[in-house]
N, C-alpha and C positions, 0 to 999 in steps of 0.2 A: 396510757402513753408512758412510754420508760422516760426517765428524768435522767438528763446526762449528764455526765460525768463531768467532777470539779477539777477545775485549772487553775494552781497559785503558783502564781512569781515572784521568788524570796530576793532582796539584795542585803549583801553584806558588805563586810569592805574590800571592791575593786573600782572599776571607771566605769559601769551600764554596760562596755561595747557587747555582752552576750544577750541580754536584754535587749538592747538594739536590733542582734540579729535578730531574734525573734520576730521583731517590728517590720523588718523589711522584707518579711516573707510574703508581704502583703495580698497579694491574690490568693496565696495557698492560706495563708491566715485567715481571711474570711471565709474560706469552706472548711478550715479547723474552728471556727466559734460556731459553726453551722452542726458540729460535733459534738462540743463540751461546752461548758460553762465556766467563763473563766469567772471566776470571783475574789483575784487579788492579783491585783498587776500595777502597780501605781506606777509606772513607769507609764504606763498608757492609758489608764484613768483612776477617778480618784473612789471606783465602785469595791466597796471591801465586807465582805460577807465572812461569818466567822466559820469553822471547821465543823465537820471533817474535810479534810480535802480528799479525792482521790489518787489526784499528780502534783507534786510540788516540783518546781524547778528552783532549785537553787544557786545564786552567784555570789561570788563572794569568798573571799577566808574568813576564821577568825579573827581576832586581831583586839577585841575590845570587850571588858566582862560582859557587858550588854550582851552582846552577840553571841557568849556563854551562854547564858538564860533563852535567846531566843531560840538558838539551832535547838536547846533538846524541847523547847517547846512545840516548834516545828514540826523535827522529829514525831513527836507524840500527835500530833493532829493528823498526818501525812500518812495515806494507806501506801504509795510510792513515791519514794525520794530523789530526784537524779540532780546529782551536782552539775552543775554547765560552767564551762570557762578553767582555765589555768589555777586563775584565784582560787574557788574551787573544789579543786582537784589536786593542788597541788603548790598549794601557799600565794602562787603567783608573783611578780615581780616585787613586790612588799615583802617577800620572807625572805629577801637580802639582811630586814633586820634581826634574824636571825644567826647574825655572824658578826653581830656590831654591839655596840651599847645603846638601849633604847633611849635612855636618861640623856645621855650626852646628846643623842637625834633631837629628842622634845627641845631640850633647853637649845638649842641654834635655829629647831624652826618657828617656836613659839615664845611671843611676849610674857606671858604667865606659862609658865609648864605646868605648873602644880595643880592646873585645875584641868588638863588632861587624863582620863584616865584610858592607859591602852593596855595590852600586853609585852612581855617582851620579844615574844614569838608573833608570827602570820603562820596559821596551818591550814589544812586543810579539812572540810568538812569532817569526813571517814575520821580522822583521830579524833571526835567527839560524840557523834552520831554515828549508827550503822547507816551505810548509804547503798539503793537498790541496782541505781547505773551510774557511769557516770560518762560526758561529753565533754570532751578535751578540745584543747586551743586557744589561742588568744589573739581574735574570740574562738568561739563554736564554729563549725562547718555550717551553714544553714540545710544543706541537704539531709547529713546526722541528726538533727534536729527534729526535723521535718517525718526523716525515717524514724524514732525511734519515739512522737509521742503517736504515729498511725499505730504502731508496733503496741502500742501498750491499747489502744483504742481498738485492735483485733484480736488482742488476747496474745499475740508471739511474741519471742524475745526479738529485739530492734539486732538489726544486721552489720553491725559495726565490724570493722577489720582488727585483728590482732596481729600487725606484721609490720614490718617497718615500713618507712616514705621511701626507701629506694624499690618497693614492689610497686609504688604508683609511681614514679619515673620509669619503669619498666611499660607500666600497661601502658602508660601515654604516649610512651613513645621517644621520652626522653632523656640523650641523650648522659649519663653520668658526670657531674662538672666538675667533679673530683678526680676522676682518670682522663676526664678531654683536657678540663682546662687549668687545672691543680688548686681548684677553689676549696675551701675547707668547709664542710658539710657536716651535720650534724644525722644526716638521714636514716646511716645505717643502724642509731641506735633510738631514734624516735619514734613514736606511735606513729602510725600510719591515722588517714584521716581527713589530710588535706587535702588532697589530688595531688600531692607535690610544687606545689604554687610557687614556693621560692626558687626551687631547681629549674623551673621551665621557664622562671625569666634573671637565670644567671645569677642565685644569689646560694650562698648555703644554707640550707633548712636553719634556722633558730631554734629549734627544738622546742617550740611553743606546744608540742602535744604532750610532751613529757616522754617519759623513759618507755619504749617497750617493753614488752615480757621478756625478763632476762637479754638484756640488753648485752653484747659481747663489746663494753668500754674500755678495756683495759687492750684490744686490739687495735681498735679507732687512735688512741691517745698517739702513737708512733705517725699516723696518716698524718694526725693533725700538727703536728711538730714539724714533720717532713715539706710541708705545704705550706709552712712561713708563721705557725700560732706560736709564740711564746709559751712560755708556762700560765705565766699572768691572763692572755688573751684565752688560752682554753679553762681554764677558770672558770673567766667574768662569762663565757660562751654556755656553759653547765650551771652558771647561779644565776640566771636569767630570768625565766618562764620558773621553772621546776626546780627552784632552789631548794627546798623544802624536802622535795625527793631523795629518798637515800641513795639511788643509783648515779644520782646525778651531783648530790651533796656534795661527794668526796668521801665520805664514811664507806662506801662501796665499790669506790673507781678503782679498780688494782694499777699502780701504775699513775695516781693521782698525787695531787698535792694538796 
């Protein structure tokens, strides 16, 4: 009988929600444990088996030496790696501290600071580990999810989109809320991935997927001005999710501040 295939669930520092998704896959989940063997997921129990693994998922940035030591231990036990989530992928909401003082943060949210130890960056996975895929958003798509560990379970590469969220405003059917209704959108330079979720109920994409392939930002920055963002507000709108991202940093935006 073939012995199947090992499933570990890494958390670093973000809030679970991709981890979560995981968990509410729930029907398709039990015909995935029907598949593999999961043997490290403490988010869902407390069953921990030690390596090799086959598929790691990882969440999380870095953010804390610990997390130095563990990612490349990981790394090293891990025959496939996929980062899941913003955090991630892409520093996530926390690589704000990336553009502040980390010292001055400790010392106003903690009693003792000194016995904190962090960094003074959030990055993401890939700037420490080589990583095999990765699954963007915050959180994860559950369907992406779903498709890309069958995908590693039948031997192909998972079927993810390389194009921006206004190609899924397109197939859905929806309407552009930037030329209907002069809302400021972040779509045309985001990864594609969500279904468009925020356009199709009147919001502008947040860019929680991170930067597309060669994302054209420096011709968006004009829309976004034009439609009411301040300098400040498209900013705070690009160090968001993927602050950490050089196209979205500012280090890349032509036409940025």
């Amino acid at each position: 009988m073939t012995t199947p295939p090992t499933l570990a669930v890494w958390k670093f520092t973000s809030c679970d929600g991709c981890q979560l998704t995981l968990l509410d896959c729930e029907d398709e989940l039990l015909a995935l444990a029907g598949r593999v063997r999961i043997v490290h997921f403490t988010e869902a129990s407390s069953t921990v088996e030690p390596g090799p693994y086959d598929v790691s998922l990882v969440e999380g940035s870095v953010t804390t030496p610990d997390e130095l030591r563990r990612v490349a231990e990981i790394r090293e036990q891990s025959r496939i790696l996929v980062t899941i989530g913003a955090c991630a992928t892409h520093g996530g909401i926390q690589a704000l501290r990336n553009f502040a003082d980390i010292e001055e943060f400790t010392s106003i949210v903690y009693a003792s600071p000194e016995y904190i130890e962090t960094l003074s960056t959030s990055t993401p996975i890939s700037d420490h580990v080589p990583v095999d895929f990765e699954l963007r958003g915050c959180p994860i798509d559950r369907r992406q999810l779903l498709d890309t560990l069958c995908a590693f379970l039948a031997g192909r590469a998972p079927d993810i989109p390389n194009t921006s969220v206004c190609t899924e405003c397109k197939r859905r059917g929806t309407t552009c809320i930037t030329v209907a209704e002069g809302i400021p959108c972040l779509g045309p330079v985001t990864q594609a991935g969500c279904g468009a979720l925020c356009p199709a109920y009147h919001r502008g994409c947040f860019g929680c997927f991170g930067p597309m392939a060669q994302p054209n930002i420096g011709a968006l920055l004009p829309i976004l001005r034009i439609n009411g963002m301040s300098v400040e507000e498209v900013d705070r709108a690009f160090h968001t999710f993927a602050a950490a991202a050089p196209e979205f940093s500012g280090r890349d935006r032509a036409g940025g501040t």
